[in-house]
C-alpha positions as CSV (number, residue, x, y, z in Angstrom):
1,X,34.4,48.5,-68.4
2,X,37.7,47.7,-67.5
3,X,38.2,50.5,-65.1
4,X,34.7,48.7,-63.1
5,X,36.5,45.6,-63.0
6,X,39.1,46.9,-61.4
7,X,37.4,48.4,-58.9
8,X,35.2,45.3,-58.1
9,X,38.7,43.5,-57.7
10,X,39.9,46.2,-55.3
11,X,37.2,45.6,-53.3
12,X,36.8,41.9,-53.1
13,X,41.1,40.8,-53.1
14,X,42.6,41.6,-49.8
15,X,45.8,43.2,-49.9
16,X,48.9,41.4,-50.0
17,X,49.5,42.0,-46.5
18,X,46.2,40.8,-45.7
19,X,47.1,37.2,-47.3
20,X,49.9,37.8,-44.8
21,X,47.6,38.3,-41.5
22,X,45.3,35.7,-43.2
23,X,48.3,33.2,-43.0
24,X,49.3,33.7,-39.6
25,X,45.5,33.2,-38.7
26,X,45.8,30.1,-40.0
27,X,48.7,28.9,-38.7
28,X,48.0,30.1,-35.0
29,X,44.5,28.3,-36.0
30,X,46.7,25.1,-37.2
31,X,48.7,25.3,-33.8
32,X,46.0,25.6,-31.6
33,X,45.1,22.5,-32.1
34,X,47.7,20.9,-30.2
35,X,48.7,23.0,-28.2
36,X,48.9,22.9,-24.4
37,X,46.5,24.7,-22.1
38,X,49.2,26.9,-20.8
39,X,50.0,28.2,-24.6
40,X,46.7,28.5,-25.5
41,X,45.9,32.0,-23.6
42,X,49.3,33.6,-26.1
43,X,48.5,32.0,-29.3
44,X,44.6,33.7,-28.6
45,X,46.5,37.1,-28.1
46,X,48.2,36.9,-31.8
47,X,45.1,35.6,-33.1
48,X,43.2,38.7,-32.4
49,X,46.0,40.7,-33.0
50,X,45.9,39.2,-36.9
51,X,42.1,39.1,-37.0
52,X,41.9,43.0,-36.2
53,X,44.6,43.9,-38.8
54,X,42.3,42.2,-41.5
55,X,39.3,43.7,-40.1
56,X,41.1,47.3,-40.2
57,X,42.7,46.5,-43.3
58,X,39.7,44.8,-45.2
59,X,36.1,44.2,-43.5
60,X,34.6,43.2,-46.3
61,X,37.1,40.2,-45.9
62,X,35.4,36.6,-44.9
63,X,38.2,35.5,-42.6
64,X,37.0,32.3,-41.3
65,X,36.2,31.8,-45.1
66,X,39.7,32.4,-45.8
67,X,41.0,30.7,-43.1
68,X,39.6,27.6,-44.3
69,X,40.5,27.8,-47.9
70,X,44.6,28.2,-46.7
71,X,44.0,25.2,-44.4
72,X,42.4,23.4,-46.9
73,X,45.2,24.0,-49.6
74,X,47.8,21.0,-50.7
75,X,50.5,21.7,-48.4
76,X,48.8,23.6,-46.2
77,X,50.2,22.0,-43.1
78,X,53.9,22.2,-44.5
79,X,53.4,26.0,-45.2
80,X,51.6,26.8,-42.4
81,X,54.1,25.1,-39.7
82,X,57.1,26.9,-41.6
83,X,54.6,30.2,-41.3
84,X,54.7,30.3,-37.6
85,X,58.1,31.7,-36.7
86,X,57.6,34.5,-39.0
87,X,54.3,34.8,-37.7
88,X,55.5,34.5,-34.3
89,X,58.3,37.1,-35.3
90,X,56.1,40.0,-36.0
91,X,53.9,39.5,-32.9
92,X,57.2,40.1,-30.9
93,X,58.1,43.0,-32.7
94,X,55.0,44.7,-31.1
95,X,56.0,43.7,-27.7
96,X,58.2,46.3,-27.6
97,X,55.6,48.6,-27.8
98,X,53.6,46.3,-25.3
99,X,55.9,47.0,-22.9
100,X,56.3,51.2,-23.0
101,X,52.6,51.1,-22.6
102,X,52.9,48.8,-19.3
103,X,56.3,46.5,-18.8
104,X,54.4,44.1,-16.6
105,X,52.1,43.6,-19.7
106,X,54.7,40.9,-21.6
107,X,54.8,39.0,-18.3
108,X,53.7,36.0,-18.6
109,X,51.8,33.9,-15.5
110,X,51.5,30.2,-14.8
111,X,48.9,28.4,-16.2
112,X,46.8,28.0,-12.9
């Protein structure tokens, strides 16, 4: 019985790392909301970027669910503003890699 359980939990919990991706969902979600237009096209990029890492990672996942239930938590705002640099952080790790596929790629235009 207890060996079901378990399983059931492994499927239905995301993975730590997940609640990681999950967070920075919802704090590029948060920060979207005020943001200018100009900033609106980057903070789309890292959204995808976290919403395919959960989908890869755990489908079965309900991330605007999710999304809702971090905003929605007491001190959600706090935790979520002090979640976007380290948010922000790993995006720019992976522009390193952006830019050996294509260095104009981490270019970044005016807003027109």
């Amino acid at each position: 019985m207890l060996a079901i359980w378990l399983a059931v939990q492994a499927a239905t919990v995301p993975a730590v790392n997940v609640w990681d991706d999950l967070r920075c969902i919802a704090s590029i979600s948060q920060s979207f909301e005020t943001a200018a237009p100009s900033q609106r096209a980057i903070l789309t990029a890292g959204m995808v970027y976290f919403i395919g890492r959960v989908e890869g990672a755990s489908p079965a996942t309900d991330i605007a669910a999710s999304v809702q239930r971090i905003r929605r938590a007491p001190g959600a705002k706090a935790a979520l503003d002090a979640a976007a640099l380290p948010c922000a952080k790993r995006i720019s790790a992976r522009m390193t890699l952006f830019a050996k596929l294509d260095p104009g790629v981490t270019k970044v235009e005016p807003a027109r």
